[in-house]
VOBA-1610 file (N, C-alpha, C; in pm, whole numbers, padded with zeros to 5 digits, always signed):
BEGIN
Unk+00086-00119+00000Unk+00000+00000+00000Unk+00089+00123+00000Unk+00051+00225-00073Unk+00134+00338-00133Unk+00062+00431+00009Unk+00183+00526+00077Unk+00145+00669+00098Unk+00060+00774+00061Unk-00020+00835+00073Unk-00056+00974+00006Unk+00041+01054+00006Unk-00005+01130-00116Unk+00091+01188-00190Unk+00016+01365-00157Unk+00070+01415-00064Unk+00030+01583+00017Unk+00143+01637+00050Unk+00107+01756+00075Unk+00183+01786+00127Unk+00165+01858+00285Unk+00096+01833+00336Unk+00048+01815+00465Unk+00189+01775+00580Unk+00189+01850+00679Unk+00273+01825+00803Unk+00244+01726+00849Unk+00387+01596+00879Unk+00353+01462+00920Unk+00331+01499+01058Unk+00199+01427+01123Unk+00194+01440+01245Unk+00131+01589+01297Unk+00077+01611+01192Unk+00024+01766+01226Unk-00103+01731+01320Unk-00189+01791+01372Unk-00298+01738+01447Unk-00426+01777+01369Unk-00556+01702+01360Unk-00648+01664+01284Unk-00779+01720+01361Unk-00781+01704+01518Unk-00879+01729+01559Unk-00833+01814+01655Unk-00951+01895+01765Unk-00971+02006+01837Unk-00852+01910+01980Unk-00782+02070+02009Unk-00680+02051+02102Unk-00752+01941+02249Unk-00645+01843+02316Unk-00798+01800+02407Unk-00883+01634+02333Unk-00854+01661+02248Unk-00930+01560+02172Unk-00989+01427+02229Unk-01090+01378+02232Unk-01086+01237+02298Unk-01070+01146+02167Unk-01078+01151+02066Unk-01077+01058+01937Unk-00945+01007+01950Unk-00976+00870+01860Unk-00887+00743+01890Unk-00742+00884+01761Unk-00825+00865+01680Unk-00694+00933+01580Unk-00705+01051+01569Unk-00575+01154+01596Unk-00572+01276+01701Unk-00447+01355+01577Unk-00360+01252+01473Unk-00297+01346+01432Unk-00276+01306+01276Unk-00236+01368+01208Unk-00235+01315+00988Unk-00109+01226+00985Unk-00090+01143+00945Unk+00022+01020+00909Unk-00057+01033+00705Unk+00098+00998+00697Unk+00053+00978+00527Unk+00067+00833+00478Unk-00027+00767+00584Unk-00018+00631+00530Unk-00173+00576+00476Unk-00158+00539+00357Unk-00285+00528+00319Unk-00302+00348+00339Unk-00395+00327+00483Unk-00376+00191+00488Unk-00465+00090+00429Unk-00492-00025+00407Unk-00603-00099+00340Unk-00706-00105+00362Unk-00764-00135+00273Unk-00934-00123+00326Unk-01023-00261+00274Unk-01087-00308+00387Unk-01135-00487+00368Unk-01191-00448+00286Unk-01104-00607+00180Unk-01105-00648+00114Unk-01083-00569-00041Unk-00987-00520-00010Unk-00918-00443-00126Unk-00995-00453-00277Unk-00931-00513-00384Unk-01015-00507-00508Unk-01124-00611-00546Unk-01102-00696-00425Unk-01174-00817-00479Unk-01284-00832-00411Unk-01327-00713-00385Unk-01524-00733-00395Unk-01570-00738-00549Unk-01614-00806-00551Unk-01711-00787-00671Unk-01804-00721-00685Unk-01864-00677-00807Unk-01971-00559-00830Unk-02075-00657-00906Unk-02179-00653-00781Unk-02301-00769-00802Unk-02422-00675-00888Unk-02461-00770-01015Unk-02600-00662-01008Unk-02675-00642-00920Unk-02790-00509-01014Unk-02873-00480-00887Unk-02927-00578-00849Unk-03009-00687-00984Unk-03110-00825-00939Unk-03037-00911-00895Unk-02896-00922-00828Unk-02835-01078-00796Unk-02899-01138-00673Unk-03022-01058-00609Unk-03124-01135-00518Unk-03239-01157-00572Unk-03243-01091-00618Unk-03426-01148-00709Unk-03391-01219-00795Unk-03302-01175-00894Unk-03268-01302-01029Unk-03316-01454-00988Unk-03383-01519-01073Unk-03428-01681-00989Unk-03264-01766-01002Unk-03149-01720-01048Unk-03060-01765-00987Unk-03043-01787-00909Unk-03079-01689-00802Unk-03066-01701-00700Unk-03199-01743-00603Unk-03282-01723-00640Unk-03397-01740-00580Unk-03442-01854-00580Unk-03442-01946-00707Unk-03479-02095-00730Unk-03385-02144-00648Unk-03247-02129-00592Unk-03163-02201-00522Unk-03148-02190-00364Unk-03167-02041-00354Unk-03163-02060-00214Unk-03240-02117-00144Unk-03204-02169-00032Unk-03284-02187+00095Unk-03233-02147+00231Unk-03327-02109+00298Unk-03313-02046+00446Unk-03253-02150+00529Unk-03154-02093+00632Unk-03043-02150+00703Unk-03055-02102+00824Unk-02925-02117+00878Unk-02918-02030+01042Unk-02919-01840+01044Unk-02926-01833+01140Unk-02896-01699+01134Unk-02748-01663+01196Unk-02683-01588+01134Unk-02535-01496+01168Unk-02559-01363+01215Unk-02476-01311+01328Unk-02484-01156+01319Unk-02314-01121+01308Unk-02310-01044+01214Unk-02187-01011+01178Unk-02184-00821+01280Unk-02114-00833+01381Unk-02104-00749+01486Unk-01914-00671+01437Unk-01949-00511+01478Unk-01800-00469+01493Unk-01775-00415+01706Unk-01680-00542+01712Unk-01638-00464+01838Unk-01513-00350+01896Unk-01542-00277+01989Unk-01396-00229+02051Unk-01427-00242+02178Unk-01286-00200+02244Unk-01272-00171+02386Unk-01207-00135+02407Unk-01143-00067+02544Unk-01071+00029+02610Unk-01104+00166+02679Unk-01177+00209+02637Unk-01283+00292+02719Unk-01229+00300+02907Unk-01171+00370+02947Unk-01162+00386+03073Unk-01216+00506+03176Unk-01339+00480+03231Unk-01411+00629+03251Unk-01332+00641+03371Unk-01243+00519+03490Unk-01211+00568+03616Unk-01078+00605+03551Unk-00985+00603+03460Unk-00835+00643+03348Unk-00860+00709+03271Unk-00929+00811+03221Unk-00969+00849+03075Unk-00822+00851+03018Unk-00700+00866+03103Unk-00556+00942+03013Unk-00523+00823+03014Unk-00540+00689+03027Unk-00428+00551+03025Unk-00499+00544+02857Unk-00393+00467+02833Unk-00436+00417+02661Unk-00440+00263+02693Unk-00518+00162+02702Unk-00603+00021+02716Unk-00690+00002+02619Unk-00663-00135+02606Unk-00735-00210+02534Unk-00757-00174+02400Unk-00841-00204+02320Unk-00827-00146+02154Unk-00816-00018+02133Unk-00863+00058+02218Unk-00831+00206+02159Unk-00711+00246+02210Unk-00653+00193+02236Unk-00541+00218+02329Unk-00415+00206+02212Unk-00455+00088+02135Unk-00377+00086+02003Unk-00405+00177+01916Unk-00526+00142+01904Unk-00565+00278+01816Unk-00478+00426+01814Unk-00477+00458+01971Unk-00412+00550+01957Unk-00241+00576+01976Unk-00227+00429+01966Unk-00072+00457+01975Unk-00015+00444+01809Unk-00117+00343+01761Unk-00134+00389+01576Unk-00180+00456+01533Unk-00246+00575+01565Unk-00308+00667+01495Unk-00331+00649+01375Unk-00410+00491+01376Unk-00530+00451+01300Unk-00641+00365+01349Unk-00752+00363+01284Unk-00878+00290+01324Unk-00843+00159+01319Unk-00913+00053+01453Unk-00878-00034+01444Unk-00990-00111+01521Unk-01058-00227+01452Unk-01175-00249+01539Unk-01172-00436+01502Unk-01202-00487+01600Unk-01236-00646+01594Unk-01404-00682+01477Unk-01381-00706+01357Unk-01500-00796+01309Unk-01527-00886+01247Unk-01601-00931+01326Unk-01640-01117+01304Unk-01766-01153+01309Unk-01842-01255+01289Unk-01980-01317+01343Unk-02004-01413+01418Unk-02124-01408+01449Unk-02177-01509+01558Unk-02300-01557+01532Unk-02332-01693+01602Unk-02455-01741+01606Unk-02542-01723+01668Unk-02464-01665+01821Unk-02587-01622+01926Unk-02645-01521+01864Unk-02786-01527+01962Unk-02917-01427+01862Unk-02887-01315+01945Unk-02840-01297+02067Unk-02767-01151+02105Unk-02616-01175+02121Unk-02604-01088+02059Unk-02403-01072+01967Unk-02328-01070+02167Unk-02440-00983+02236Unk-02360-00909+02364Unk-02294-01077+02399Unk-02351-01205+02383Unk-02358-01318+02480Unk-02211-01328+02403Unk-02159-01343+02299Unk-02051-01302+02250Unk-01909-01247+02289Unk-01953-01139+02333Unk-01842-01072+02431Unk-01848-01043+02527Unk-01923-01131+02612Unk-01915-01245+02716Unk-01789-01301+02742Unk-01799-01428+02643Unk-01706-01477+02643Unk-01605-01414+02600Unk-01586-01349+02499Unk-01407-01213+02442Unk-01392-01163+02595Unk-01478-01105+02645Unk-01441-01045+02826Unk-01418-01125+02905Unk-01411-01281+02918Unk-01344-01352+02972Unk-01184-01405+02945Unk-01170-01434+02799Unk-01043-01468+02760Unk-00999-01376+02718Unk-01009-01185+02738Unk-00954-01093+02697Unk-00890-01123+02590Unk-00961-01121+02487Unk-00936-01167+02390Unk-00836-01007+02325Unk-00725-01052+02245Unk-00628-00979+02219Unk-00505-00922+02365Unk-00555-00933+02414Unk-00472-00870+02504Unk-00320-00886+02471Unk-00278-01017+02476Unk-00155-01082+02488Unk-00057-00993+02383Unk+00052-00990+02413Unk+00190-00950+02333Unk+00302-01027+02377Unk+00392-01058+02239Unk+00506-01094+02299Unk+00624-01024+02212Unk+00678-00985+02309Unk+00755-00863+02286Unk+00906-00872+02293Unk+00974-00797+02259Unk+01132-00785+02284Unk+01181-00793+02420Unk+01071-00727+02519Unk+01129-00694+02665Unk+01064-00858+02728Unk+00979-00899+02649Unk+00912-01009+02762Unk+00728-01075+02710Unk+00671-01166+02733Unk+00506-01125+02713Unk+00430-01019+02816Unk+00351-01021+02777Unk+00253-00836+02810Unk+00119-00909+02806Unk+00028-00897+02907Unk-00124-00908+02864Unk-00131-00734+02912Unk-00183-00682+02781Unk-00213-00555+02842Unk-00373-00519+02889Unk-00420-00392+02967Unk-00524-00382+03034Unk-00618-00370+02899Unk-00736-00352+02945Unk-00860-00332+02909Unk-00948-00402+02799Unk-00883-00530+02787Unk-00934-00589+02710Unk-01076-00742+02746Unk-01087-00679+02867Unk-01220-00701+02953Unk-01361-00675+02960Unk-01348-00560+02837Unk-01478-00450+02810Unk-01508-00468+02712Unk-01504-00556+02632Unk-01599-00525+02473Unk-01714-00466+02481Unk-01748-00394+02381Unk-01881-00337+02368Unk-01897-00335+02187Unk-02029-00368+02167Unk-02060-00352+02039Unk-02065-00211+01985Unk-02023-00189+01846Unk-02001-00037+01795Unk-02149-00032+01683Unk-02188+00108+01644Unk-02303+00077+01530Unk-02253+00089+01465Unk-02309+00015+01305Unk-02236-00014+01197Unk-02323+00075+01086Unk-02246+00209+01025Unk-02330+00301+00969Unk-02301+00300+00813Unk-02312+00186+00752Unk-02294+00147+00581Unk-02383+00286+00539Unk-02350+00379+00386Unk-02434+00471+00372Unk-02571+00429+00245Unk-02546+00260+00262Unk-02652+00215+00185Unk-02680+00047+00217Unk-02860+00061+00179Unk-02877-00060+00252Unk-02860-00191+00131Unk-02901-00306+00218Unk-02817-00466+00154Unk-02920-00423-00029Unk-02884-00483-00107Unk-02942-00497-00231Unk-03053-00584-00212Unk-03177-00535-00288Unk-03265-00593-00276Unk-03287-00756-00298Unk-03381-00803-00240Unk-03375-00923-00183Unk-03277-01040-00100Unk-03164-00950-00077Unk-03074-00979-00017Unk-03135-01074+00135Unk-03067-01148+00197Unk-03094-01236+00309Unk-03067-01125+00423Unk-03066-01033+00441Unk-02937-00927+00483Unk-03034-00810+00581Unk-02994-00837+00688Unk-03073-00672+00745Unk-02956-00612+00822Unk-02996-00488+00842Unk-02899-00415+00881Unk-02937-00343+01040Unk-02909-00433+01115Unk-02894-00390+01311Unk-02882-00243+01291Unk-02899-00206+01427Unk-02795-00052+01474Unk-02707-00156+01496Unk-02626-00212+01570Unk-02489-00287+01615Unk-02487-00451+01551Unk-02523-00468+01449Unk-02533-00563+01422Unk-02535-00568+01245Unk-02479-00686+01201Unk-02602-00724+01071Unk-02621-00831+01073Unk-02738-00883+01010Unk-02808-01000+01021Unk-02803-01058+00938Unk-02746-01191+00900Unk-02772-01218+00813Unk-02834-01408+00790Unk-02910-01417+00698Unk-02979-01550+00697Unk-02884-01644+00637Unk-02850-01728+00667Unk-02735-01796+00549Unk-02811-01956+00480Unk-02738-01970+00355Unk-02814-02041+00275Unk-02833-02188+00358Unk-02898-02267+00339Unk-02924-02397+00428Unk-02743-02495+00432Unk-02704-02442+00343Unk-02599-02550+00287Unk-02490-02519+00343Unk-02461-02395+00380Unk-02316-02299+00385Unk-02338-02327+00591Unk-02280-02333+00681Unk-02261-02359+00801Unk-02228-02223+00854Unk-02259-02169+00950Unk-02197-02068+01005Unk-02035-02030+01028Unk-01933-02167+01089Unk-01815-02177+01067Unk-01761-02126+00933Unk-01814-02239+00819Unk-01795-02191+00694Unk-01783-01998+00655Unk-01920-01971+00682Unk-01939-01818+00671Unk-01862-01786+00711Unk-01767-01781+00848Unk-01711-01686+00906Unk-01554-01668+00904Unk-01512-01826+00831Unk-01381-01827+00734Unk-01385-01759+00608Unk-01499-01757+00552Unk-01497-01683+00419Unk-01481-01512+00441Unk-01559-01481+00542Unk-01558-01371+00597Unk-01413-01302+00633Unk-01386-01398+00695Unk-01177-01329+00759Unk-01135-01357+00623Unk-01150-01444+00523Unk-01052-01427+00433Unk-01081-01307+00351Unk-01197-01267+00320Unk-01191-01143+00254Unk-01171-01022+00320Unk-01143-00992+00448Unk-01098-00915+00538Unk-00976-00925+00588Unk-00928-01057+00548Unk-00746-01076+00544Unk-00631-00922+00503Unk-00674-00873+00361Unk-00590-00795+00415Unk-00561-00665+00457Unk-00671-00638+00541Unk-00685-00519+00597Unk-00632-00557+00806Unk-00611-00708+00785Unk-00592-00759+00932Unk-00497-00697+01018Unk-00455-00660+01120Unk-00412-00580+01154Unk-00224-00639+01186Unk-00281-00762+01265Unk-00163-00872+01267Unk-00028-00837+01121Unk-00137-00881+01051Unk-00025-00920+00916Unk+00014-00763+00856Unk-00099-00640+00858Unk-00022-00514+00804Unk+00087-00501+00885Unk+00103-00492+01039Unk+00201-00428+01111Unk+00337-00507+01056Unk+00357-00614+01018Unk+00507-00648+00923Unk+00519-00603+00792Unk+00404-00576+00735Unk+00421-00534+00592Unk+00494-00429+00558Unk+00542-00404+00418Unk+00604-00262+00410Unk+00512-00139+00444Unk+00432-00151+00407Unk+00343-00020+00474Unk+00363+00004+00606Unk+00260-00080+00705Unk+00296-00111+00806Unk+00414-00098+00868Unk+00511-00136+00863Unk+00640-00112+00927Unk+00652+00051+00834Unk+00691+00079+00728Unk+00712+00226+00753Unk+00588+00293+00834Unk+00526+00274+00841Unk+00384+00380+00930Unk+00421+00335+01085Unk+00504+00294+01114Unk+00535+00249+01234Unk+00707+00308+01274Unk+00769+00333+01199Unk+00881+00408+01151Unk+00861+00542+01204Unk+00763+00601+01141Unk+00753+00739+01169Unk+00716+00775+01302Unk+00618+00672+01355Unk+00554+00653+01496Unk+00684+00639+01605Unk+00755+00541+01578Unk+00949+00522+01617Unk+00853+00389+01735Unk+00772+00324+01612Unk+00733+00183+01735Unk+00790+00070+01656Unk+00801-00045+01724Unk+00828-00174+01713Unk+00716-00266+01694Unk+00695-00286+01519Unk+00599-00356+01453Unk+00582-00515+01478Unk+00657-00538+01534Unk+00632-00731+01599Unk+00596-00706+01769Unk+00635-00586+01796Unk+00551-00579+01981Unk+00467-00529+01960Unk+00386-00505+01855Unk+00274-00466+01885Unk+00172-00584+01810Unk+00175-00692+01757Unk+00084-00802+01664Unk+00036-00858+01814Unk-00080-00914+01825Unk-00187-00921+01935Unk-00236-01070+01925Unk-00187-01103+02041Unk-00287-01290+02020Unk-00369-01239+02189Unk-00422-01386+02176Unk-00528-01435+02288Unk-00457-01570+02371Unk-00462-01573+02539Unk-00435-01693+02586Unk-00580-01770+02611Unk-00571-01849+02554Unk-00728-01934+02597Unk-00689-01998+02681Unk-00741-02044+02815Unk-00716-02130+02921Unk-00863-02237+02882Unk-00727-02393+02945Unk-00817-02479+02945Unk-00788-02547+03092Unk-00792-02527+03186Unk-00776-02567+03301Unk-00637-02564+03333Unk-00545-02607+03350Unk-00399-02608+03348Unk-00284-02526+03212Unk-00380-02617+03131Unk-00333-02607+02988Unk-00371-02452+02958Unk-00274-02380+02838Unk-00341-02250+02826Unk-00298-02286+02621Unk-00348-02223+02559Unk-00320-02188+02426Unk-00316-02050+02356Unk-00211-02022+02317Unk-00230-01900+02264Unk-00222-01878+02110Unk-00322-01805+02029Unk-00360-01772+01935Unk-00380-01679+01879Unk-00320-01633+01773Unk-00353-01465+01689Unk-00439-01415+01686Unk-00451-01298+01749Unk-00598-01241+01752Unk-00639-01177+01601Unk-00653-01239+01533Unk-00681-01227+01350Unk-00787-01150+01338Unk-00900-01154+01400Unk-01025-01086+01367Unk-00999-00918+01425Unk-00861-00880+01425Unk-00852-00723+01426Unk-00826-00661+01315Unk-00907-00559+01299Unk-00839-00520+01161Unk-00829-00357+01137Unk-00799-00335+01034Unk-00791-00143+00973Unk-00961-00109+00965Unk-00999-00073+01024Unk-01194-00056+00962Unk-01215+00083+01064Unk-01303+00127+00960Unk-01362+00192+01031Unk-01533+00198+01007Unk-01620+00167+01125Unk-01751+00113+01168Unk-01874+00177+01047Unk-01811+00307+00984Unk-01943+00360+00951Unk-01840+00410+00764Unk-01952+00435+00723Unk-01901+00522+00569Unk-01887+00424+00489Unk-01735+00411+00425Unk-01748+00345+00332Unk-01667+00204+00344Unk-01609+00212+00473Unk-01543+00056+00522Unk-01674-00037+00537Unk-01766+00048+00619Unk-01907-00011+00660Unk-02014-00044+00496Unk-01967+00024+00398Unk-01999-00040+00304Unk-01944-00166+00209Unk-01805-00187+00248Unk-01733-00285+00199Unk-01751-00400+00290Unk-01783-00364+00406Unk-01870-00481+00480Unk-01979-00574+00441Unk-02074-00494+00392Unk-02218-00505+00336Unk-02179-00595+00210Unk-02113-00532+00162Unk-02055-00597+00000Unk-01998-00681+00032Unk-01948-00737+00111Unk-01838-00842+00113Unk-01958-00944+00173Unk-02049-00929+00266Unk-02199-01021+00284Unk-02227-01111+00187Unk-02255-00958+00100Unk-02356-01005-00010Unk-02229-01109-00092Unk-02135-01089-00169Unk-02019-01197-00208Unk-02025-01273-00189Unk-02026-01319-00032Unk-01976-01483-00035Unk-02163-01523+00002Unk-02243-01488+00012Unk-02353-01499+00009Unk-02383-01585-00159Unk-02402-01462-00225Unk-02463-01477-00418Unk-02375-01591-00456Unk-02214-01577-00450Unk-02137-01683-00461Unk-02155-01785-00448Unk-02211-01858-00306Unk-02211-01967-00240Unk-02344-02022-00376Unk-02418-01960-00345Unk-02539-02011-00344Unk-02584-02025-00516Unk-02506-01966-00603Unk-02513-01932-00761Unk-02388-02049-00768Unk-02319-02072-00720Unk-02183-02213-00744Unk-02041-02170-00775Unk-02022-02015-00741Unk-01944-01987-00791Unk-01821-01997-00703Unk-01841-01979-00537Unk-01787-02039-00457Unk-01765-02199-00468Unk-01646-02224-00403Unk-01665-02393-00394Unk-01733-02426-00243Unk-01808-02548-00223Unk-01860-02592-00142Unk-01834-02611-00024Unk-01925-02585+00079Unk-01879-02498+00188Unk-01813-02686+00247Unk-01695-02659+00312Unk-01648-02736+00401Unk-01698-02778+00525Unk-01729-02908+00588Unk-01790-02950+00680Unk-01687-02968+00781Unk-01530-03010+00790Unk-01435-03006+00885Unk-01341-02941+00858Unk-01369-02821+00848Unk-01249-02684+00842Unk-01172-02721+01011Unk-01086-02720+00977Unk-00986-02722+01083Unk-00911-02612+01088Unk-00943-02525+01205Unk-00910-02427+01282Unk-00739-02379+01266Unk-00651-02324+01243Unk-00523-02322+01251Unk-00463-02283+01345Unk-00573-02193+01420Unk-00522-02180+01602Unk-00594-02288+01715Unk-00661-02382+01643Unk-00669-02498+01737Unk-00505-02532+01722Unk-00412-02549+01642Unk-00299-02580+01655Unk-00156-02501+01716Unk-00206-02343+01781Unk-00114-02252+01801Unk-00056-02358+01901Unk+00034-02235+01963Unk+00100-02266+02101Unk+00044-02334+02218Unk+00078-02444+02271Unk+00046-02493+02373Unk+00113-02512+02497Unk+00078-02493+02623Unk+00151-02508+02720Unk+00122-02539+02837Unk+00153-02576+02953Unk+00084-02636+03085Unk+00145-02419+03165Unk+00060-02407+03193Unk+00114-02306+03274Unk+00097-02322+03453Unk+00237-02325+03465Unk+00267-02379+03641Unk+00335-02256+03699Unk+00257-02113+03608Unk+00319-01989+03718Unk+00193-01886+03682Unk+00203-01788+03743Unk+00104-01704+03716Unk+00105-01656+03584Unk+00200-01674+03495Unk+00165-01619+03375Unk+00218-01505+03328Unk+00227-01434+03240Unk+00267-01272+03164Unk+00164-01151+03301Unk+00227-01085+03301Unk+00168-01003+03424Unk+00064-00886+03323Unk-00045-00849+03366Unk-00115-00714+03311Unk-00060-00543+03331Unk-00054-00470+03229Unk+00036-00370+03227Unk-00027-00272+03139Unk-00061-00191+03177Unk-00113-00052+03102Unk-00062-00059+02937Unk-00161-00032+02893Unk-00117-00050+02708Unk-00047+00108+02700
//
């Protein structure tokens, strides 16, 4: 991903002195945006067409949710948990993925138990840093709604979507990270972009890539927290969202996708494993 090309003061400031916003100053890094060129441009009828209509059938329901956290009303000045990166990248950066539960909150539930992202492992040592205890769902403000007859509704904090009888929710939600692959946040921070936009910042692009420790009683596993990415909730990221739905949606269900997999095997069921017989990476202000 190329720079903008301005001539604008690096690091000049963007918003009112004071600011509470995650991104506070201009960087000339123009970073990716899910799913770069390879959305496709569906007609208007690719839900009514009986292509699609003679084939589909009604399935489970998904809510494809954007989360953050870090929010500290008793710290407002500590930087924790996702915004906490946010603002040490002075760029947008938000967790999105889907779920099956019919309220997304039961969701990050569980992310607020295994603080999900927290973990770093770093030059000085591992880091679980704070605030990654708080998820909260963000609204998702696309500036246009799903294409007609689409399976597709659009939450305030949510989208809904019906999936075809055939396609599994798992399925959906691999297709989903892969077309949001490369806007992931993990894999930009090594990239050339990434590392120069991190250059200018004068940070260290491998202490900052983010996994999760899952505990299983003794045993703990740790895994890339992948579902972070460059987005931002509303405009036109929030429309490449929508579009990227509808994709592996029309796809699946017209044959143009290949057939959804019944034992996708996980690649962080295989991360790191370990018996942990000490307290662990200590918690530390992001």
């Amino acid at each position: 991903m190329s720079t903008k090309k301005t001539s604008g003061r690096i690091g000049r400031p963007i918003q009112p002195t004071h600011s509470a916003a995650a991104v506070t100053k201009w960087y000339p890094t123009d970073w990716e945006r899910i799913g770069g060129d390879g959305i496709a441009a569906l007609p208007a009828d690719a839900f009514t067409h009986p292509r699609f209509t003679e084939t589909y059938q009604a399935g489970y329901v998904v809510n494809v949710y954007v989360g953050a956290c870090g929010q500290s009303f008793a710290n407002p000045g500590v930087r924790t948990g996702l915004l906490g990166v946010a603002r040490d990248l002075q760029l947008p950066v938000f967790k999105v993925s889907s779920t099956q539960c019919a309220d997304p909150r039961d969701r990050l539930r569980a992310m607020n138990a295994d603080r999900y992202g927290s973990y770093r492992q770093t030059s000085s040592g591992p880091l679980n840093d704070l605030g990654f205890n708080a998820w909260m769902l963000q609204q998702i403000l696309p500036t246009r709604a799903p294409k007609a007859g689409a399976p597709i509704e659009l939450q305030p904090r949510a989208i809904s979507v019906v999936l075809p009888h055939d396609l599994s929710a798992r399925e959906f939600d691999k297709r989903l990270h892969a077309a949001l692959q490369n806007a992931s946040l993990n894999g930009w921070l090594v990239s050339p972009a990434g590392t120069a936009h991190c250059a200018l910042l004068g940070l260290a692009p491998k202490d900052l890539r983010r996994s999760t420790v899952y505990r299983f009683g003794r045993a703990t596993r740790i895994s890339p927290a992948d579902e972070l990415y460059l987005f931002r909730p509303r405009g036109e990221d929030a429309d490449r969202l929508v579009a990227i739905i509808e994709q592996i949606l029309f796809q699946h269900v017209t044959g143009v996708a290949p057939a959804a997999c019944q034992s996708w095997a996980s690649p962080s069921q295989h991360a790191l494993r370990r018996h942990n017989h000490s307290a662990g990476p200590q918690p530390v202000a992001a």
